[in-house]
N, C-alpha and C positions, 0 to 999 in steps of 0.2 A: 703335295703336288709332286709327282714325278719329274727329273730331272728331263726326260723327253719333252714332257708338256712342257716345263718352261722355255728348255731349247725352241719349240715352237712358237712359244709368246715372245718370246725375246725378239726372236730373227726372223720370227713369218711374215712381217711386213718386205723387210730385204729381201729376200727369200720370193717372195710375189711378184716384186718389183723386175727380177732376174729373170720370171719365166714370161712377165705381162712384154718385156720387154724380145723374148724371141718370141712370141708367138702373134703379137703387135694386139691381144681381144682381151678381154676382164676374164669372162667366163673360163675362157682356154686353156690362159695362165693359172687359176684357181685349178681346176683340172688336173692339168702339168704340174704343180708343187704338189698338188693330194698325192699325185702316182707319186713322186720322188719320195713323198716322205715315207708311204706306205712303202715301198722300196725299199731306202737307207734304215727303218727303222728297227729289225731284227736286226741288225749291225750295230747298235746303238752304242752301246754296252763297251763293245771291243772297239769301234773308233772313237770314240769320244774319250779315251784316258788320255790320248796325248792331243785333246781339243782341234782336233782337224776333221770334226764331224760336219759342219758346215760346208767344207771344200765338197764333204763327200756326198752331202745333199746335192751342192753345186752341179758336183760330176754327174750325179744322177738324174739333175733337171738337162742339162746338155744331152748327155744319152738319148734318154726319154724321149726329149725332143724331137731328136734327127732318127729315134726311130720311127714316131709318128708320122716325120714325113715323109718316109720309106715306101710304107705300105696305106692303102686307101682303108678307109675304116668305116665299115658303113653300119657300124651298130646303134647307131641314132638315127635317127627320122625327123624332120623338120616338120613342127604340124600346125595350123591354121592360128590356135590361141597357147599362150603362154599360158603354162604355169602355176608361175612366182611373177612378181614384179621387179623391176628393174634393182638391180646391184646398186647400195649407196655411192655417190659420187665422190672420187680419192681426186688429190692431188695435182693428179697427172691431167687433169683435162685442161688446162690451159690451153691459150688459143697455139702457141710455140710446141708446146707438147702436142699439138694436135699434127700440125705442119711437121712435128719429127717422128709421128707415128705412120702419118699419108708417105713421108719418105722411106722411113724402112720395111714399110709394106711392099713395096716396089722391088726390096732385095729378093735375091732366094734363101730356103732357109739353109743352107753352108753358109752364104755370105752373113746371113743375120745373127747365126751362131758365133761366126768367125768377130764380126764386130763390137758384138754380145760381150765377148772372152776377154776380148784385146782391152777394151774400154771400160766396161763398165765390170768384170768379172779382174781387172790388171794381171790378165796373165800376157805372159810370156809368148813369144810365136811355138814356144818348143812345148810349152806349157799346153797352147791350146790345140796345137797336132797332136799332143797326146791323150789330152778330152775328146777329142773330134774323132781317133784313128785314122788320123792321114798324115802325109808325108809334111817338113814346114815348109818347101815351096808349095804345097797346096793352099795353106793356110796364107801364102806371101800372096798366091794370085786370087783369092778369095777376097783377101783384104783390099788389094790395089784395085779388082774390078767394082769391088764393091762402093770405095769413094772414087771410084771414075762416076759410079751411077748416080752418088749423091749430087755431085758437085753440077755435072750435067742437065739435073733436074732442074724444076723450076721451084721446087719448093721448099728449098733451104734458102733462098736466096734473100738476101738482108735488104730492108726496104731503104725506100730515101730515108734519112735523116734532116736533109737540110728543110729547114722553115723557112717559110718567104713573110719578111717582116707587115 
């Protein structure tokens, strides 16, 4: 087995989770980690001596991303029957996972980058202005508009707790 392939079996689930998480779809995210890998992987060789080949996946799913959402992409066509049948069901469908995918579907994709990075990617404000190419008050007002939006919402909001005896 190639040291690639395993890099992928090892950290393709993490790795999935990173892009299902900007792009808020199964397929999308699947999508998005294929381009990045296909991307980082003639690099492979030469980043991965000092094991910071994952960051550089990372960087490349971020990129990828915010390029997709740049430009409109009309090389697919939506057509009447599927396929394939439905993706096995992961993890993440919980009924809370659901209510925090309906909420960052709501962001834009800077903000869901931006909170992508912060949170679950733990970079840096200075970290993620230099994934993103923007300034870190960009990255400051992405972040602060972006949980003004959550919190605003109605769909984070924590239910009663109290039981009536």
């Amino acid at each position: 087995m190639s040291a690639f392939t395993e890099f992928v079996q090892t950290r393709g689930e993490a790795l999935w989770r990173a892009a299902w998480l900007l792009t808020g779809d199964r397929a999308t995210a699947e999508d998005l980690l294929q381009t990045a890998l296909v991307k980082a992987w003639p690099h492979f060789e030469r980043v991965s001596r000092d094991g910071s080949f994952e960051a550089y996946v990372r960087t490349a799913l971020v990129t990828t991303y915010v390029g997709w959402r740049r430009r409109r992409w009309w090389g697919e066509v939506p057509t009447e029957t599927l396929p394939d049948g439905p993706a096995p069901a992961r993890a993440v469908d919980a009924d809370d996972g659901l209510d925090v995918r309906r909420a960052i579907a709501t962001l834009s994709p800077r903000q869901r980058a931006v909170l992508v990075l912060r949170y679950y990617g733990d970079h840096t404000e200075a970290e993620t202005a230099r994934l993103l190419g923007c300034s870190v008050a960009s990255v400051k007002t992405h972040h602060a508009r972006a949980l003004e939006r959550l919190r605003a919402g109605d769909l984070l909001t924590a239910p009663d707790t109290e039981e009536t005896p």
